[in-house]
C-alpha positions as a LaTeX table, in Angstrom:
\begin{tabular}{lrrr}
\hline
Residue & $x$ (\AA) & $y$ (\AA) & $z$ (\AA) \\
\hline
Unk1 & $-8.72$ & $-8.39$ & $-21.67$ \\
Unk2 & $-8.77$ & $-9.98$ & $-17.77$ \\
Unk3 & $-5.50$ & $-10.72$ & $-16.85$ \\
Unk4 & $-4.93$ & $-14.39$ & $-15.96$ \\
Unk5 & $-4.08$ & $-13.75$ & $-11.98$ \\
Unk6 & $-7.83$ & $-12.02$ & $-12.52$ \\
Unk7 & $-9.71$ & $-14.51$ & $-14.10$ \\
Unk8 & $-10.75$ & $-16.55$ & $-11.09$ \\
Unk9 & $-11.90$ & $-13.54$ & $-9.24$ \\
Unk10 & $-13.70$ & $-12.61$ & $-11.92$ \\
Unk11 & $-15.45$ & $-15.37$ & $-12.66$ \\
Unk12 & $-16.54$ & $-15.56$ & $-9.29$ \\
Unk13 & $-17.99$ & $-12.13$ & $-9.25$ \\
Unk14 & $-19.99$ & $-12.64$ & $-12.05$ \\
Unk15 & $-21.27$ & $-16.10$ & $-10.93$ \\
Unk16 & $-22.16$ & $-14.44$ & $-7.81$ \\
Unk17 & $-23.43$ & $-11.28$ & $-9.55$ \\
Unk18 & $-26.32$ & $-13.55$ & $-11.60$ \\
Unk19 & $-27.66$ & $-15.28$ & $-8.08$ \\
Unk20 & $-27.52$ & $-11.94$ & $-6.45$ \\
Unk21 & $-29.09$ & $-10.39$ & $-9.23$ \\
Unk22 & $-31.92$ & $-13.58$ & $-9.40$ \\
Unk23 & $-32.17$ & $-13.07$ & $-5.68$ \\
Unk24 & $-32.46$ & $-9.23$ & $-5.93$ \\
Unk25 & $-29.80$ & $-8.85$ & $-3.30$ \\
Unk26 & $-28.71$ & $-4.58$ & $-3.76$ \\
Unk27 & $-26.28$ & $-5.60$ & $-0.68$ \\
Unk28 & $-24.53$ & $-8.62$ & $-1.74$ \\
Unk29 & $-24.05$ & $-6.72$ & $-5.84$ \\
Unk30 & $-22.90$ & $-3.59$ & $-3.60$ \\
Unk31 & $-20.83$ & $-5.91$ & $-1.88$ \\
Unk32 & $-19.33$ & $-7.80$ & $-5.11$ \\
Unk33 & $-18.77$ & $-4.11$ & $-6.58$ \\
Unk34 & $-16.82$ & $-3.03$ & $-3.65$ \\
Unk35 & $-14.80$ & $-6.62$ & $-3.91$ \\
Unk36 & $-13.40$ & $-5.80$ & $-7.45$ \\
Unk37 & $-12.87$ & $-2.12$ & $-7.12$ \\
Unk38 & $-10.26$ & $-2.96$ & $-4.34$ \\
Unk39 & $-8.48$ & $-5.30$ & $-6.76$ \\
Unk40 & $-8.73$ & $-2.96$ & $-9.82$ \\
Unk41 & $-7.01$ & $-0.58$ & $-7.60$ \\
Unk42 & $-4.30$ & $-2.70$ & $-6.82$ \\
Unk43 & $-3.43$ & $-3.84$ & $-10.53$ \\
Unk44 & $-5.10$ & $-0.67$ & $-12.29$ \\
Unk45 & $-6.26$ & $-2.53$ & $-14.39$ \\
Unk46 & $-9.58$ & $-1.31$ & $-17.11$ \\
Unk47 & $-11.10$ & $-3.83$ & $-17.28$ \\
Unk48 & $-11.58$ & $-5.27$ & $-13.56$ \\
Unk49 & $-13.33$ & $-1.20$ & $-13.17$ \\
Unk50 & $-15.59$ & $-1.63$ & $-15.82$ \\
Unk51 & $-16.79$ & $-4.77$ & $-14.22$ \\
Unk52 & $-16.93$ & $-3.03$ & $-10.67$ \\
Unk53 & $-19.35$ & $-0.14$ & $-12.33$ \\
Unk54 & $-21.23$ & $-2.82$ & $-14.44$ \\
Unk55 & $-22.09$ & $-4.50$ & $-11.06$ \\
Unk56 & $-22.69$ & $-1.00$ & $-9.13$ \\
Unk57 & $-24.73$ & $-0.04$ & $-11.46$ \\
Unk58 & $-26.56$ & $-3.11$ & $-11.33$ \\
Unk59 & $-27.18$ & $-3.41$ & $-7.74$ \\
Unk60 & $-28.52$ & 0.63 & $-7.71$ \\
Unk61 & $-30.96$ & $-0.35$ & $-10.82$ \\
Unk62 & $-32.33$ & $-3.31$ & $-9.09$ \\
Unk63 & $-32.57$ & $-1.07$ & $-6.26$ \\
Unk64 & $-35.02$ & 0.72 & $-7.93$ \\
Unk65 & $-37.68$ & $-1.11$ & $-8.61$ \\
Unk66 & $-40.09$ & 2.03 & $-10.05$ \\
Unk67 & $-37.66$ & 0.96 & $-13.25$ \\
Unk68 & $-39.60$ & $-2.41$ & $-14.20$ \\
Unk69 & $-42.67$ & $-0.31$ & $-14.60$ \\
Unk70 & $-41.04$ & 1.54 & $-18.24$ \\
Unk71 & $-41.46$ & 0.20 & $-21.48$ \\
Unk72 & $-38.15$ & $-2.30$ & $-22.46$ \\
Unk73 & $-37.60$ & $-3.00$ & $-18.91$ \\
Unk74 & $-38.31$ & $-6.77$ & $-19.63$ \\
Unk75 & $-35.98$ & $-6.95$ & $-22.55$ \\
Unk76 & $-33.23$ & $-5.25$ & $-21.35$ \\
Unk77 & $-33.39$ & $-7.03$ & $-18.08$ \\
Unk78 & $-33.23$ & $-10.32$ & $-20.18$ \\
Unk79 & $-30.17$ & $-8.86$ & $-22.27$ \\
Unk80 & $-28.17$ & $-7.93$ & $-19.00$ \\
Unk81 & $-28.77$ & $-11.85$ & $-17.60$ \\
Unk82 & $-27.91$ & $-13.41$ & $-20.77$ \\
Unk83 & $-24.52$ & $-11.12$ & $-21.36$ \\
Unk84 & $-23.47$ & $-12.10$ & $-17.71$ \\
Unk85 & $-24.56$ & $-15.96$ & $-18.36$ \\
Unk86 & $-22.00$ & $-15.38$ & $-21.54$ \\
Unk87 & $-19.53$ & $-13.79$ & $-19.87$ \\
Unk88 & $-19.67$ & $-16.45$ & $-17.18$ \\
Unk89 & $-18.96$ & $-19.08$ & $-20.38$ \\
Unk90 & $-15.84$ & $-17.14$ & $-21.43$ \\
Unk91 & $-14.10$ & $-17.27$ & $-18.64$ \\
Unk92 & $-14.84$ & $-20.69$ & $-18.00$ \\
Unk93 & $-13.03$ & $-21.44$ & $-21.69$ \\
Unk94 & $-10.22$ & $-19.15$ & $-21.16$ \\
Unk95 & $-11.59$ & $-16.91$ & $-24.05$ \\
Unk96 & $-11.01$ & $-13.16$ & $-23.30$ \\
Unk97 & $-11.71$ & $-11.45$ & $-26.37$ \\
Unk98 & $-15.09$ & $-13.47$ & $-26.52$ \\
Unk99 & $-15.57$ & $-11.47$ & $-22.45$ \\
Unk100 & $-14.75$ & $-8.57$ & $-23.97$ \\
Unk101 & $-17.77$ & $-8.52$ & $-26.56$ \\
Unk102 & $-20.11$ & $-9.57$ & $-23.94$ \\
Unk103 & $-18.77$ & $-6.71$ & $-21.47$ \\
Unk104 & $-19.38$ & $-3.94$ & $-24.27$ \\
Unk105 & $-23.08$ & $-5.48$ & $-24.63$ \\
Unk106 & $-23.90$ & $-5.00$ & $-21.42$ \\
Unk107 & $-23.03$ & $-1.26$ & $-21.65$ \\
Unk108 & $-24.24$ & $-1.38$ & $-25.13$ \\
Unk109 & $-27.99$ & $-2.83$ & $-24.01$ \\
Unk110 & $-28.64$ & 0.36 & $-22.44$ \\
Unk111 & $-28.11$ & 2.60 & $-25.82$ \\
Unk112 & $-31.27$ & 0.33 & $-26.91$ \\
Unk113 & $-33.51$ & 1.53 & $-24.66$ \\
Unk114 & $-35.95$ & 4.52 & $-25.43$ \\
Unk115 & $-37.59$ & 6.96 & $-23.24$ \\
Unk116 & $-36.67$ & 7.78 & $-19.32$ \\
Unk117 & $-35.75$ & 4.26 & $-18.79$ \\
Unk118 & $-32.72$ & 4.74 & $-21.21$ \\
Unk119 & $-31.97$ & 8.48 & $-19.38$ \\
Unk120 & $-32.35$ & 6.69 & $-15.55$ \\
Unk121 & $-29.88$ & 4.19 & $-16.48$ \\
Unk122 & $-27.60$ & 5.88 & $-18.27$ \\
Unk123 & $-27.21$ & 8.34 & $-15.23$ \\
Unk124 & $-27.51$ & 5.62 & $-12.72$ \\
Unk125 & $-24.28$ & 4.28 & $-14.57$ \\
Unk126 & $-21.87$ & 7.62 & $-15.02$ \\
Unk127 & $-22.95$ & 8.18 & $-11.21$ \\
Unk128 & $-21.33$ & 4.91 & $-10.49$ \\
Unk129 & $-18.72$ & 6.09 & $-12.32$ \\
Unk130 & $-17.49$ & 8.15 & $-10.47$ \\
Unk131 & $-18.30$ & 6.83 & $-7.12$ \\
Unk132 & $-15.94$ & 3.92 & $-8.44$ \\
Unk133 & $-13.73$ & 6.09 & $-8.98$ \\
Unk134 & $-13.74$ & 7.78 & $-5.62$ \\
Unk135 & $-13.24$ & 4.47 & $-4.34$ \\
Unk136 & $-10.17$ & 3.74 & $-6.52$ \\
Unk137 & $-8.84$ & 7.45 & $-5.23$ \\
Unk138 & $-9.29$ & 6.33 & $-1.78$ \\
Unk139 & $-6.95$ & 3.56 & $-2.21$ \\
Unk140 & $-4.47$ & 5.86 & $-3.48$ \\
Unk141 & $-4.53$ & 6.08 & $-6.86$ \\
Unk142 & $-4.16$ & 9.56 & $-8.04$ \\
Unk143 & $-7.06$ & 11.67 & $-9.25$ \\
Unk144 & $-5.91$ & 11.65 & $-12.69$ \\
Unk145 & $-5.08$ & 8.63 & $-12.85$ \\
Unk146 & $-8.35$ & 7.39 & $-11.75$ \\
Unk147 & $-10.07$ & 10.02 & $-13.77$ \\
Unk148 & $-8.43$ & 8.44 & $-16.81$ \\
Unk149 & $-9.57$ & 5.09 & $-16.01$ \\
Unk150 & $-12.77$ & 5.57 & $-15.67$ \\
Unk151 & $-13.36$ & 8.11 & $-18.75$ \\
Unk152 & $-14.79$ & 11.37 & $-16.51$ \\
Unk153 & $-13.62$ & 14.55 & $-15.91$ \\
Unk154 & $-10.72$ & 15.26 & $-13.38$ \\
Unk155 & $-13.36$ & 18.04 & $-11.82$ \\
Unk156 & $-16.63$ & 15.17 & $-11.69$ \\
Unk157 & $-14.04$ & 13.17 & $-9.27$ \\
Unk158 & $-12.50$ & 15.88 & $-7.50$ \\
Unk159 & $-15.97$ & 17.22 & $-6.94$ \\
Unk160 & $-17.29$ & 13.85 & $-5.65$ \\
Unk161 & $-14.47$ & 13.37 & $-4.10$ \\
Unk162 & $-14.49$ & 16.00 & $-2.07$ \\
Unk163 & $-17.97$ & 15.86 & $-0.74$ \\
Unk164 & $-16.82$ & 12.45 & 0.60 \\
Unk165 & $-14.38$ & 13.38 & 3.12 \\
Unk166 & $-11.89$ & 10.79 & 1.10 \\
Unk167 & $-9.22$ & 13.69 & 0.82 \\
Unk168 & $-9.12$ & 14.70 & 5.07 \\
Unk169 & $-8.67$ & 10.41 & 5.62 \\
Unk170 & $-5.01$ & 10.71 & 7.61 \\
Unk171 & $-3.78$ & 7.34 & 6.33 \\
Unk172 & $-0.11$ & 8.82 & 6.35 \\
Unk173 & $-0.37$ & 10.70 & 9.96 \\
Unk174 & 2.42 & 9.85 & 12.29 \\
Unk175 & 2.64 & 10.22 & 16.12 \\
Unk176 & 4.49 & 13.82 & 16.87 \\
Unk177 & 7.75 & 12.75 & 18.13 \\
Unk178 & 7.45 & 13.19 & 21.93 \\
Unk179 & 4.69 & 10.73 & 21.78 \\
Unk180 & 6.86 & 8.42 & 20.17 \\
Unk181 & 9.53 & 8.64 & 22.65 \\
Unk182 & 6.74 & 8.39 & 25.62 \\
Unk183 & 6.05 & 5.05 & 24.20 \\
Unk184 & 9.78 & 3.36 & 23.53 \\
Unk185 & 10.52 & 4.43 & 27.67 \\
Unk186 & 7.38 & 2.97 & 28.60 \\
Unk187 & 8.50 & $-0.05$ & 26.10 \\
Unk188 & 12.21 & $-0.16$ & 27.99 \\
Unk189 & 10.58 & 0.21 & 31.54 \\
\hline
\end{tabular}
């Protein structure tokens, strides 16, 4: 599942993820989030983005704090500390098919809830989703590549996307040539 060059990182985040989470700290999950998008973009790989959303999504739900007030909030609370305490332990003992069944329990916990708790979080995580993903896109993946990764729809992203102002970034925009040659004579002067 994590790659070995990953697993470090990884670990970290997560052991950082549970204080932050104990601490309610939105900024510091936010922070953690935006930490392992950027290296999911650079290796592409699946499962570094699914922990990126899982922590997103975290960090917006603890934001909210109207959420502890619904029926199951307690117990699914619980189940998201104790699959992060587990996957915590797998990484530690090298085991990554034992991370991988704790990583589909924490998306799992939320099919378990009932009621608007279960509707709130389930939107709270496809919205992070695809901000994720416009994050991934902003590093240069393509749209449907990133699309792919994260399981929505080519328009969701583009959509998102473009309400973001992520497509007009000029990360490729060169000086117009008699600007450049302003600068080498000033250079040779």
């Amino acid at each position: 599942m994590i790659k070995i060059q990953e697993k470090d990182n990884i670990l970290r985040v997560f052991v950082e993820t549970k204080e932050a989470m104990t601490k309610e700290d939105v900024v510091k999950l936010k922070e953690l989030s935006n930490q392992t998008i950027h290296s999911a973009s650079i290796t592409q790989d699946p499962d570094n983005i699914v922990v990126a959303v899982i922590i997103y999504s975290l960090s917006k739900i603890i934001e909210r704090t109207n959420y502890r007030e619904y029926p199951g909030w307690g117990k699914f609370y619980k189940k998201i500390v104790e699959c992060i305490d587990h996957s915590i332990k797998a990484l530690e003992n090298n085991d990554s098919k034992e991370l991988g069944v704790h990583i589909k329990s924490l998306r799992s916990s939320i099919d378990k809830l009932s009621g608007k708790l279960k509707i709130y979080i389930q939107d709270v995580f496809r919205k992070a989703s695809i901000n994720k993903a416009s994050r991934i896109y902003e590093h240069g993946i393509s749209l449907e590549k990133t699309a792919s990764l994260l399981g929505i729809t080519l328009y969701e992203l583009a959509n998102y996307a473009g309400g973001t102002g992520i497509p007009d970034i000029a990360l490729s925009k060169t000086m117009d040539v008699k600007n450049r040659i302003k600068i080498a004579m000033e250079f040779f002067e």
